[in-house]
ZAFIDREN-24290 format. One record per residue (C-alpha): x, y, z; residue in three letters; residue number from 1. Coordinates in Angstrom, 1 decimal. Layout:
       u       v       w   aa    i
       X       Y       Z  ala  NUM
...
//
This chain:
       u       v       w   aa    i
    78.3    81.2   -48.1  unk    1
    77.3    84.7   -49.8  unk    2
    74.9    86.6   -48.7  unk    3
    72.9    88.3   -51.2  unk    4
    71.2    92.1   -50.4  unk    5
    68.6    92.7   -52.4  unk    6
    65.4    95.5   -51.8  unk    7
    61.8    93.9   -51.2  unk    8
    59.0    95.1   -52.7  unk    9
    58.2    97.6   -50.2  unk   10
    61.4    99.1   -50.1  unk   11
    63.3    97.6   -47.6  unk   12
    66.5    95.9   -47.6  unk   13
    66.1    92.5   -48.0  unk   14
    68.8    89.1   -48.3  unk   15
    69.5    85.4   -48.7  unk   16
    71.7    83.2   -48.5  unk   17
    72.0    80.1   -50.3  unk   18
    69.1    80.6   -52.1  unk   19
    67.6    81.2   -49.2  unk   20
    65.5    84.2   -48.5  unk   21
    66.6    85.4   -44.8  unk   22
    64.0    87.8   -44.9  unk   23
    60.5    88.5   -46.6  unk   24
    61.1    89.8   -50.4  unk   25
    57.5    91.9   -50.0  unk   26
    57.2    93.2   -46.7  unk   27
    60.4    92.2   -43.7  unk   28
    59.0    94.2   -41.5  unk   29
    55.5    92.8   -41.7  unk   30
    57.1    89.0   -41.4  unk   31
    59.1    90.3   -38.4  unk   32
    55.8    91.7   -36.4  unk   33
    54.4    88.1   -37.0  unk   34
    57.1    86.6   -36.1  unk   35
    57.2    88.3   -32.7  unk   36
    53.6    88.6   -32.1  unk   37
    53.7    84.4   -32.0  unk   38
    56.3    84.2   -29.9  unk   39
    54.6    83.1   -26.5  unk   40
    56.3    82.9   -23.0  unk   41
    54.0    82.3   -19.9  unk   42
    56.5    84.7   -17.8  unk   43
    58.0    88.0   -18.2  unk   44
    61.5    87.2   -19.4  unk   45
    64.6    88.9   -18.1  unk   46
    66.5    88.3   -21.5  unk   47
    65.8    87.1   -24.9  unk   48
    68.3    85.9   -27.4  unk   49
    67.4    85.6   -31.1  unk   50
    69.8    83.0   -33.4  unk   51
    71.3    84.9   -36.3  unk   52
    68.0    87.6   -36.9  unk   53
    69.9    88.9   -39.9  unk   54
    68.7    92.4   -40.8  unk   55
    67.3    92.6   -37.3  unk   56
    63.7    93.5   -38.6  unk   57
    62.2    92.0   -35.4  unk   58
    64.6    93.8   -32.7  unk   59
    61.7    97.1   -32.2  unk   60
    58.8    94.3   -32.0  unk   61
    60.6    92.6   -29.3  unk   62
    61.2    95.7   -27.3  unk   63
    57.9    96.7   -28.0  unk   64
    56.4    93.3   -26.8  unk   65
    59.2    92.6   -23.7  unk   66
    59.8    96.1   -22.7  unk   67
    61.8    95.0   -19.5  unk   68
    63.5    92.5   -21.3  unk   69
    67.8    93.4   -22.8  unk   70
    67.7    91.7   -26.0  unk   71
    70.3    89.9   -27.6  unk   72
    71.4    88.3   -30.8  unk   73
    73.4    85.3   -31.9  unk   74
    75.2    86.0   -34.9  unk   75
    76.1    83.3   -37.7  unk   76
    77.9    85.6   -40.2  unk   77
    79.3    88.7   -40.0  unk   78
    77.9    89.9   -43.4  unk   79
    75.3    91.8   -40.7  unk   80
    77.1    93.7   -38.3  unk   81
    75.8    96.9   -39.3  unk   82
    72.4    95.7   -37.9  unk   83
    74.1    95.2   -34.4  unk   84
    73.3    98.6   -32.6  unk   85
    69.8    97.4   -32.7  unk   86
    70.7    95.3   -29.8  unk   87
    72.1    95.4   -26.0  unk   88
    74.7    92.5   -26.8  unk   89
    76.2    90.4   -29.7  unk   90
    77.3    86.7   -29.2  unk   91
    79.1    85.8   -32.7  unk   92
    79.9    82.8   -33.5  unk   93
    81.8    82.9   -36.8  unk   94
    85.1    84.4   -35.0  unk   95
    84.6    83.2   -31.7  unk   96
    87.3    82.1   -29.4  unk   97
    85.4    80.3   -26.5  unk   98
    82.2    78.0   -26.8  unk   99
    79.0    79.7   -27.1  unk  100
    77.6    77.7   -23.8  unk  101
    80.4    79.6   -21.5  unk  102
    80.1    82.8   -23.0  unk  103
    76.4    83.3   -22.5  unk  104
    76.7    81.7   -18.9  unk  105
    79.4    84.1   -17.9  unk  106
    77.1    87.3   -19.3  unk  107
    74.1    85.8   -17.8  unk  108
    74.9    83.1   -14.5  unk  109
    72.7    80.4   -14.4  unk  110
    69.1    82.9   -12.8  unk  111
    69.7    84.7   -15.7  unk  112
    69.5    81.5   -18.2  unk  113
    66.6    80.5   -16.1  unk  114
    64.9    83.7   -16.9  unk  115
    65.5    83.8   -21.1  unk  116
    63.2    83.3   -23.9  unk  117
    65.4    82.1   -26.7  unk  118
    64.2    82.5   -30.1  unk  119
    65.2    81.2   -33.7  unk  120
    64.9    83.0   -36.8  unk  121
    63.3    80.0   -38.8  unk  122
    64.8    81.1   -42.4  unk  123
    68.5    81.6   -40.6  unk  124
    68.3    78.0   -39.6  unk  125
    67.4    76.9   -43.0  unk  126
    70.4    78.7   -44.7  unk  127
    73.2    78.0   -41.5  unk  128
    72.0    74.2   -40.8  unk  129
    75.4    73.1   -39.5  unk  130
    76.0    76.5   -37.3  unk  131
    72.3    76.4   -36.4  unk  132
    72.9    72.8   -34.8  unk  133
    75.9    74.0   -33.3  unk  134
    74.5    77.1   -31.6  unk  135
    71.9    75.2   -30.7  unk  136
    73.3    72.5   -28.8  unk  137
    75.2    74.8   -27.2  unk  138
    71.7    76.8   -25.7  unk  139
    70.8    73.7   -24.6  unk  140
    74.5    72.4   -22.9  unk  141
    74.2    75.9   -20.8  unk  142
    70.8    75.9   -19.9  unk  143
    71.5    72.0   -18.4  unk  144
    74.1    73.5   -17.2  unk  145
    72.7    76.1   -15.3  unk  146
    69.6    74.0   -14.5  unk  147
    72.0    71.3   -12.7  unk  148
    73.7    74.4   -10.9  unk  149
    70.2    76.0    -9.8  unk  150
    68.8    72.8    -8.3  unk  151
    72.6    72.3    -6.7  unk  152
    72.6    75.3    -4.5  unk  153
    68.6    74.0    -3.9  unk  154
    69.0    70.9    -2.5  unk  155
    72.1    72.3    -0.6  unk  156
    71.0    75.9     0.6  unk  157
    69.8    74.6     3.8  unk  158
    73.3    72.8     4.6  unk  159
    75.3    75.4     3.1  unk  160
    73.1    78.4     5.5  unk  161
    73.1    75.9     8.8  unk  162
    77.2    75.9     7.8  unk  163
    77.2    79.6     7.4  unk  164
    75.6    80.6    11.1  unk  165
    77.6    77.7    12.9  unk  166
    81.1    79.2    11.1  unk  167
    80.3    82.8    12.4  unk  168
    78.8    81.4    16.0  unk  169
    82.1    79.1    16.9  unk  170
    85.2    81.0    15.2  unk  171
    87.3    82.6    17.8  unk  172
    90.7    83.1    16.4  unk  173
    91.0    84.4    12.6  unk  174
    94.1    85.5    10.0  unk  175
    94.2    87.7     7.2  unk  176
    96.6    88.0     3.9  unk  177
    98.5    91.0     5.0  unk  178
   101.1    91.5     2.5  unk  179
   101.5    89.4    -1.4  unk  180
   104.7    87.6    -1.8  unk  181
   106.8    87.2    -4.7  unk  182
   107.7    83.3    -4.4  unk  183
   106.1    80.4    -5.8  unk  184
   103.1    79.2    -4.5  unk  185
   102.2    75.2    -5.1  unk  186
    99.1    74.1    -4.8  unk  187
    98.6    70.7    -3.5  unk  188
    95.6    68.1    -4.8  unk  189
    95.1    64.6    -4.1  unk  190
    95.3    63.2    -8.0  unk  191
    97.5    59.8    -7.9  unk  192
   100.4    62.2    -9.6  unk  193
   100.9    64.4    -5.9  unk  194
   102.7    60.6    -5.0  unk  195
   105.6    61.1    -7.3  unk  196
   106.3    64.3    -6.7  unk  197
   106.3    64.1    -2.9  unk  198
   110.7    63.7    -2.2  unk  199
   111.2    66.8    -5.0  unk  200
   108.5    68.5    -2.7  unk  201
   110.4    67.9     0.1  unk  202
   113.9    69.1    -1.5  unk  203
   112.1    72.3    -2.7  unk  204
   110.3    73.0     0.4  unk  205
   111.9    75.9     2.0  unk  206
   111.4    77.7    -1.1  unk  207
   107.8    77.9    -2.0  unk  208
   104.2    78.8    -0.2  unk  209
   102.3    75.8     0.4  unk  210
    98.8    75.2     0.2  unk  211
    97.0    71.9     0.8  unk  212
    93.8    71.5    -0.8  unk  213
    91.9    69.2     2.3  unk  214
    91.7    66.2     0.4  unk  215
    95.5    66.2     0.0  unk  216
    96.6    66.9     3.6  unk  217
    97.1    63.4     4.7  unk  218
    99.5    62.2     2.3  unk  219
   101.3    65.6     2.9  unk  220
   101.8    65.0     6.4  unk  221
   102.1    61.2     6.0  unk  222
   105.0    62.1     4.5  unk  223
   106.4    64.5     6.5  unk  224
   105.7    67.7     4.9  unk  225
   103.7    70.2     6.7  unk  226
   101.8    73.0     4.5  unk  227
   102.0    77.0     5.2  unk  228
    97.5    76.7     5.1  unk  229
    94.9    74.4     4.3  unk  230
    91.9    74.8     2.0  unk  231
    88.4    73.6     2.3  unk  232
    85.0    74.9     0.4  unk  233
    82.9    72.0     0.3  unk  234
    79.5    72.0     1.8  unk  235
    79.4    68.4     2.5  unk  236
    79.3    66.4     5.7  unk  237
    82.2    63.7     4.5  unk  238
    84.2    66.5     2.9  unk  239
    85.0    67.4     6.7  unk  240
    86.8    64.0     7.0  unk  241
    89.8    65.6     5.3  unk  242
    90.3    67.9     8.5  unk  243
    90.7    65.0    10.6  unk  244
    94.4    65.9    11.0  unk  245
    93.4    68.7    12.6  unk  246
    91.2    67.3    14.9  unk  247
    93.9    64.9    16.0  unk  248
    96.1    67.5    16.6  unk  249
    98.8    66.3    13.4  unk  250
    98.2    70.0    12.0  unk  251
    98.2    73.6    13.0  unk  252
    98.3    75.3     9.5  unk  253
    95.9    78.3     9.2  unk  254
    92.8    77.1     7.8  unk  255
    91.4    78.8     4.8  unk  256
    87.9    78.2     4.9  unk  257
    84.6    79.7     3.1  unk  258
    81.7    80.3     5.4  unk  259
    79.6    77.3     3.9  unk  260
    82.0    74.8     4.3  unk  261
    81.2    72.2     6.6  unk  262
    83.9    71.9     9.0  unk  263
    83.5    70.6    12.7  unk  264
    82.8    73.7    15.3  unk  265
    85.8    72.2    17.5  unk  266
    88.2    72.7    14.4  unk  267
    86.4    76.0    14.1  unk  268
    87.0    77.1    17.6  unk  269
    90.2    75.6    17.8  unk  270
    92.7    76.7    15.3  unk  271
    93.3    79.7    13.2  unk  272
    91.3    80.2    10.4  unk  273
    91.6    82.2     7.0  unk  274
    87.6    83.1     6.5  unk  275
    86.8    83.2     2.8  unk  276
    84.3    85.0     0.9  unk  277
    82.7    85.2    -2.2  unk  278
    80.9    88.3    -1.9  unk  279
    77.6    87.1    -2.6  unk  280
    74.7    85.8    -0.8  unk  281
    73.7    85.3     2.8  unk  282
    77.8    84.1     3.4  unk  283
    78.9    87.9     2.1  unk  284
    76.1    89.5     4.4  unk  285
    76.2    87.7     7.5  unk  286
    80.1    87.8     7.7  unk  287
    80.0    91.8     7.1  unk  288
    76.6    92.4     9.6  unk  289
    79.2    90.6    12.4  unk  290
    82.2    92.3    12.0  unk  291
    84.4    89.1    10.4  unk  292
    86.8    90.3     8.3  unk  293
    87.5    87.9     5.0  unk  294
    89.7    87.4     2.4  unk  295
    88.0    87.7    -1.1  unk  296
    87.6    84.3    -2.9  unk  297
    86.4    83.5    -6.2  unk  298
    83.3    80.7    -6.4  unk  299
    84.0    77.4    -8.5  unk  300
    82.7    74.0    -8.6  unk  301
    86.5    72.6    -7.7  unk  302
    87.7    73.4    -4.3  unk  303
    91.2    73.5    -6.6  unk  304
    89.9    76.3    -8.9  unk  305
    89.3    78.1    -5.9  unk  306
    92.9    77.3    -4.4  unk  307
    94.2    78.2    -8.0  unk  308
    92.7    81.6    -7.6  unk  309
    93.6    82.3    -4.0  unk  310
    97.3    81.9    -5.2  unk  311
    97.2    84.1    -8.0  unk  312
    96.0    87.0    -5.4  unk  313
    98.9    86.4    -2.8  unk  314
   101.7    86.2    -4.6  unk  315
   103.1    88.0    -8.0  unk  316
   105.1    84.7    -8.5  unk  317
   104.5    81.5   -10.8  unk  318
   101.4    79.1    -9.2  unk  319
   102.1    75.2    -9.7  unk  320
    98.9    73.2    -9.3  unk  321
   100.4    69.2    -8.6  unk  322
    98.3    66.3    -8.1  unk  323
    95.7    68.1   -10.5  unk  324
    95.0    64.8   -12.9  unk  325
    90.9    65.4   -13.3  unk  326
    91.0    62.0   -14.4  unk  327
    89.6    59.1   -13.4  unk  328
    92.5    55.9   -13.2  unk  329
    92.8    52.3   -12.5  unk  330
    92.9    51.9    -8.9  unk  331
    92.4    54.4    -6.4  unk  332
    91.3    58.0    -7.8  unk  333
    93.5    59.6    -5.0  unk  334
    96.9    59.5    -3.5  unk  335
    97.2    58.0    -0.1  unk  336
    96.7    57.9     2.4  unk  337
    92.9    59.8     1.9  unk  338
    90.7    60.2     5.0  unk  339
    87.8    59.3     3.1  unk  340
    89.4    56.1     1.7  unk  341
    90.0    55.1     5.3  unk  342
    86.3    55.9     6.4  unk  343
    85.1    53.6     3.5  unk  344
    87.4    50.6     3.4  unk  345
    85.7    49.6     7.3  unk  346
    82.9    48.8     5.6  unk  347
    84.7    46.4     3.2  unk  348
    83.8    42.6     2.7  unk  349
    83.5    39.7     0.6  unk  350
    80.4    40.4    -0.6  unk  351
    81.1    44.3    -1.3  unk  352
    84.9    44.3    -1.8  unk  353
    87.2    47.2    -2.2  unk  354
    87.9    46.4    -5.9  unk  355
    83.8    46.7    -6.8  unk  356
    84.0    50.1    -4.9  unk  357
    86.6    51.5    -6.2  unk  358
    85.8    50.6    -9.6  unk  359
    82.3    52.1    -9.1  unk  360
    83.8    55.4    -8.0  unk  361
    85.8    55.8   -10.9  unk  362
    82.8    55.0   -13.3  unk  363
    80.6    58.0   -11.4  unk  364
    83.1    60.6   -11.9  unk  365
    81.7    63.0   -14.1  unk  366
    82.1    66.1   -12.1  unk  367
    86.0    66.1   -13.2  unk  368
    85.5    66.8   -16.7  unk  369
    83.1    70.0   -15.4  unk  370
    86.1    70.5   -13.5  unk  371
    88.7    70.3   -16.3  unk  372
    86.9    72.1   -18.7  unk  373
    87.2    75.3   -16.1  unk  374
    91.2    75.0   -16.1  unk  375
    90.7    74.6   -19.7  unk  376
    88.1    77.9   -19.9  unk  377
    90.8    80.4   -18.0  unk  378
    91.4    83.2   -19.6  unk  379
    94.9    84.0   -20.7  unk  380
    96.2    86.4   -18.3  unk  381
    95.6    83.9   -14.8  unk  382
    96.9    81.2   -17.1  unk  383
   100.2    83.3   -17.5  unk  384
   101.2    82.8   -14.0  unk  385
    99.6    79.2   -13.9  unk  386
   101.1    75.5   -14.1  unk  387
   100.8    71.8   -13.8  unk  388
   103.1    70.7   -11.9  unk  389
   104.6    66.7   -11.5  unk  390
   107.1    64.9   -12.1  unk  391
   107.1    63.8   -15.5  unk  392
   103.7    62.4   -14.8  unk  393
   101.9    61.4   -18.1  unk  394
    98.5    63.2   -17.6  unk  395
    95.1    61.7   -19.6  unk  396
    94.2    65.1   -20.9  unk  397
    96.3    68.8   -21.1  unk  398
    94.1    71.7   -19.1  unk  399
    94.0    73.9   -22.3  unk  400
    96.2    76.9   -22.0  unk  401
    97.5    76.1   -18.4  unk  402
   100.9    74.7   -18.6  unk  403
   102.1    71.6   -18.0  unk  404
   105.8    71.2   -16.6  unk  405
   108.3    69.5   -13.9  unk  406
   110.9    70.1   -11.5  unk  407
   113.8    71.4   -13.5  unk  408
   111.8    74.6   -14.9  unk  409
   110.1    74.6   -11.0  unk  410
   113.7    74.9    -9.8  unk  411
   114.3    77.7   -12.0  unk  412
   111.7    80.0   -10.7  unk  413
   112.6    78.8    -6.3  unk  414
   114.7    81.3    -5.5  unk  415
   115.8    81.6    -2.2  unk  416
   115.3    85.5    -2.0  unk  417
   111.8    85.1    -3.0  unk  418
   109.3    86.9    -0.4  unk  419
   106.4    84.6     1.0  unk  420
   103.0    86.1     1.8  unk  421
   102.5    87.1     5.0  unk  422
    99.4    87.0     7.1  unk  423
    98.1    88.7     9.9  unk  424
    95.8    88.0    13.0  unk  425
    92.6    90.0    12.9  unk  426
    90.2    91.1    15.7  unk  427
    86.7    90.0    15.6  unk  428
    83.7    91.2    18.1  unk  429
    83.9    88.4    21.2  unk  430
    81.9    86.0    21.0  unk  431
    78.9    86.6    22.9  unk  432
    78.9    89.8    20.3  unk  433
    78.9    87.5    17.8  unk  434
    76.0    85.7    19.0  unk  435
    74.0    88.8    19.7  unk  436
    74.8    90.0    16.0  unk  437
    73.6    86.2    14.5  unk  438
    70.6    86.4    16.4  unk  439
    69.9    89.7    15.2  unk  440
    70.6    89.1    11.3  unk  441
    68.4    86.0    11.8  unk  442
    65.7    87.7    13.1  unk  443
    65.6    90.6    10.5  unk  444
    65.9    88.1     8.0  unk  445
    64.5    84.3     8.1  unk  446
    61.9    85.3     6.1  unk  447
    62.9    87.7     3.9  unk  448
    62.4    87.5    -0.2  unk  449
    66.0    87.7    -0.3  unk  450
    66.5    84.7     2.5  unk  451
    64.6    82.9     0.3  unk  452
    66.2    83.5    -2.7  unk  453
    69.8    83.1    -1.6  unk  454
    68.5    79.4     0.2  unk  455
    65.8    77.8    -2.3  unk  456
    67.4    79.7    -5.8  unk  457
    65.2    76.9    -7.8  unk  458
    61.8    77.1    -6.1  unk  459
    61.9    81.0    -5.2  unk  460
    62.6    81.6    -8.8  unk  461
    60.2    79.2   -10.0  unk  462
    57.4    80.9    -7.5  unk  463
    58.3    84.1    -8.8  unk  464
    57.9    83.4   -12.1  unk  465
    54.1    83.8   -13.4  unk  466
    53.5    79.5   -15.1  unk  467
    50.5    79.6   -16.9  unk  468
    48.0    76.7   -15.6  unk  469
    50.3    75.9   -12.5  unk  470
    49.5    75.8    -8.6  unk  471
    51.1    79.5    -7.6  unk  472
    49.6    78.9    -4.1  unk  473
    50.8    75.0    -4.4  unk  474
    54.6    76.6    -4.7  unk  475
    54.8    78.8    -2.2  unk  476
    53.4    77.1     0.2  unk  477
    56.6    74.2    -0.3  unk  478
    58.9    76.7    -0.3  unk  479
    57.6    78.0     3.1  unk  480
    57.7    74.8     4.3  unk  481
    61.5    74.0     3.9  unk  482
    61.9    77.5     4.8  unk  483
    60.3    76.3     8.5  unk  484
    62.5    72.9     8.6  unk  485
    65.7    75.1     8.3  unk  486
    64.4    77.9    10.5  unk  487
    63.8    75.4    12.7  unk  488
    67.4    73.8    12.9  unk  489
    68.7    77.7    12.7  unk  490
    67.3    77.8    16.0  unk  491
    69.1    74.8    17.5  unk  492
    72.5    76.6    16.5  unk  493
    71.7    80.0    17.8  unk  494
    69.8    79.5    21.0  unk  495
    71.4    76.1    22.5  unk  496
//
C-alpha cells in the first residue's frame, strides 16, 4: 500500500494510506497531544510501545507525560523511517526475520513486559488491518508469555531458594571446565529416538564427550554406556528421581548441577559436582558471597537447551543433540528404562491402568512445543555448530535452523585426535565456612527488597506497582507472609 505525504493545514507534514488519513489534515500535532493526554495507566510504566505511530507526532507528548519511561515504536511500513530517531528502539515488522513476540521479550524479559503500556495508533490500525491483527496477537502471545513465566518463578521461588541454601550447605567436592576441547560433544535426551541410536552410541563412544541430560541416564547405563557428566536444572521434587543412579551407586559421572536444582543433599555431599550458574538472582549471589566457584550457564525452560548451550562453551567441535523429539508419541513419551516411569507404574491397576496414564501424559504436553520453538528461535551462529542427531529416526517436526542428521556425517566429524574438555577440581571454603557464610547472607538478606523480588517476582512487582483502587496494604502484607513460611523453612536448613 502507498503512502501518501501531503502538508496539513497548519503546515505540517501530514499522510495516508489507503485513503486513510494516518494523521490529522488540520493540526497532527494537536491530534497527537490528545491522543496522549487520554492515554491512562494507573502505574508509572517502565516502557511504552506505540503500533506503527507514523510521523511520530506523539513521541515528545509521551516523553513529556512518562518522563522515566524509554519509548518505543512498532513499525508497519518502512515509508517512515525518517521519523525513527524520535525514539529509543524500533521493532519493524515489514522486514522482520523473527516473530515480533520473541523479539520484544528478548529486549524486555518478561518484568519488563510486566511493566509496559502498549498503545495503538487508532488510524494505523484502520489502514494496516491484517499487520495490525498480526502485531497484535503477537503483544498479547508475549505478554501471556511472560505472565505464565512471572507467576512460574512465583509459585516456585520458595523451592527453587530452599534448593539454593541446601546446594551451598551440603556440597563438599566440586569440578570446574578447565580447558575446551575440540571433539564432538553429544548430548543425550530421553525422546523415544535415544533407543535406536543406542549400539551406534556405543561403536562411537571413545570418540565423543558425553553428556546425559538426567532424564536419560537410565537407559544410558541400562545399556551399558556410562556418560563423561550428567545434567540436571529442574527445581522439582520428582525431577530428582532421575539421579537415582547415583544414589544407588550405578554412576560416578561429575554432576553438572544449577544451584536451584533439587537434588538429594546425600548426592550432593557425595559425588563430584559441576555447580552451574546463571548469573542472576539470589543463585549468582549466594554462590559468589561463599566462595563456590561456577561454571557460567545460560537459563531456559528445557534442561536440554541448557545442555545444548553448556556444549557449545566446552568444545569448538560439532554438538549432536539425540533423543531430542519434543513430541508427544503413541506409547511412552520417553525411552526406557525412565526412573519416573518406574515410580508411577506402582501405582498401576485395573481401575487406573497404564494405558489411561500414559495417554493422559501425552495429551498434557504442551511445554514441548515452548520447548521446540526455542531450538527453532536460535540464532544462526550457535545453530552452526548444532545438530539432531538419530538414526534415521523420522521426527514430527524439524527444530528450524538446527540440523537434522545421522551416523554417517557423525562419523565424519569423530576423529580419534580430537581433544576432549578437560575439567578440574576446585577448592571451596570447608564446610563449617560454608555454613558460617550461609548464615551470614541469610541474615543480611531475608528481608531484603531484593530477596523479595528475586523469591515472589509476581507479587513484589505487583506491590510495587501503584493499582489504582486496590488493597496496597492487603499485598504486602501476603507477600510478607510467604516471605515468613520460607524464612521459616530457611531456618530448618541452616540451623539443624
Amino acid at each position: 500500500m502507498g503512502i501518501v505525504f501531503s502538508t496539513a493545514q497548519n503546515g505540517s507534514e501530514t499522510c495516508s494510506g489507503g485513503n486513510i488519513l494516518l494523521h490529522s489534515a488540520y493540526n497532527p500535532e494537536r491530534e497527537a497531544e490528545r491522543f496522549v493526554n487520554s492515554a491512562e495507566c494507573s502505574y508509572n510504566p517502565s516502557f511504552i510501545v506505540v503500533t506503527e505511530p507514523a510521523l511520530s507526532y506523539c513521541s515528545p507528548f509521551l516523553r513529556r507525560k512518562f518522563p522515566g519511561a524509554e519509548i518505543f515504536a512498532v513499525r508497519y511500513d518502512g515509508a517512515f523511517s525518517s521519523r525513527d530517531k524520535l525514539w529509543d528502539k524500533i521493532f519493524s515488522v515489514h522486514n522482520a526475520s523473527e516473530p515480533l513476540s520473541d523479539v520484544l521479550f528478548a529486549e524486555l524479559g518478561e518484568e519488563g513486559i510486566f511493566s509496559t503500556l502498549f498503545l495503538s495508533w487508532e488510524p494505523s490500525s484502520r489502514a494496516f488491518p491484517d499487520t495490525d491483527r498480526f502485531v497484535w496477537n503477537e503483544i498479547k502471545k508475549v505478554v501471556l508469555k511472560s505472565r505464565d513465566i512471572l507467576y512460574t518463578r512465583s509459585f516456585f521461588g520458595s523451592r527453587w531458594t530452599s534448593n539454593i541454601f541446601s546446594f551451598c550447605r551440603y556440597i563438599s567436592k566440586i569440578s570446574v571446565p578447565a580447558q575446551k576441547g575440540s571433539c564432538p560433544v553429544v548430548v543425550t535426551a530421553s525422546g523415544q529416538s535415544l533407543s535406536g541410536a543406542l549400539p551406534l552410541l556405543r561403536k562411537y563412544r571413545q570418540s565423543f564427550f558425553l553428556i546425559a541430560v538426567s532424564s536419560s541416564l537410565s537407559v544410558l547405563l541400562h545399556n551399558g554406556i556410562h556418560p563423561d557428566m550428567c545434567i540436571s536444572t529442574d527445581g522439582g521434587y520428582y525431577a530428582g528421581k532421575h539421579l537415582t543412579p547415583y544414589e544407588v551407586g550405578s554412576c560416578s559421572a561429575p554432576l553438572a548441577l544449577s544451584a536451584e536444582s533439587f537434588c538429594a543433599k546425600r548426592i550432593i555431599s557425595g559425588c563430584t559436582v559441576i555447580p552451574l550458574s546463571y548469573g542472576d538472582g539470589l543463585e549468582s549471589a549466594l554462590l559468589s558471597y561463599c566462595g563456590i566457584p561456577a561454571a557460567h550457564a545460560e537459563r531456559n525452560g528445557t534442561v536440554s537447551g541448557t545442555a545444548a548451550e553448556f556444549a557449545l562453551d566446552i568444545t569448538s567441535g560439532p554438538v549432536f543433540l539425540c533423543g531430542l523429539d519434543l513430541n508427544a508419541p503413541a506409547g511412552y513419551q520417553h525411552a526406557q528404562p525412565n526412573c519416573i516411569e518406574v515410580c508411577n507404574s506402582s501405582f498401576d491397576n485395573r481401575t487406573v491402568p497404564k494405558e489411561g496414564r500414559i495417554s493422559a501424559s501425552r495429551f498434557s504436553s504442551q511445554s514441548l512445543s515452548v520447548y521446540s520453538g526455542w531450538f527453532k528461535s536460535l540464532p544462526a551462529e550457535k545453530t552452526k555448530r548444532l545438530f539432531r542427531l538419530s538414526d534415521h529416526f523420522k521426527f514430527a517436526d524439524t527444530l528450524g535452523s538446527v540440523a537434522d542428521t545421522d551416523f554417517d556425517f557423525f562419523a565424519d566429524s569423530a576423529d580419534g585426535r580430537n581433544v576432549f574438555p578437560a575439567f578440574t577440581d576446585a577448592n571451596i571454603p570447608p564446610q563449617a565456612e560454608l555454613l558460617k557464610s550461609e548464615r551470614q547472607f541469610f541474615e543480611n538478606n531475608k528481608s531484603s527488597n531484593e530477596w523479595l523480588h528475586s523469591v515472589f517476582p509476581a507479587e513484589y512487582l505487583g506491590f510495587m506497582r501503584p493499582a489504582g483502587g486496590q488493597d496496597a496494604e492487603a499485598k504486602k502484607n501476603s507477600l510478607l507472609k510467604r516471605n515468613d513460611i520460607l524464612l521459616s523453612h530457611l531456618e530448618r536448613i541452616l540451623y539443624e
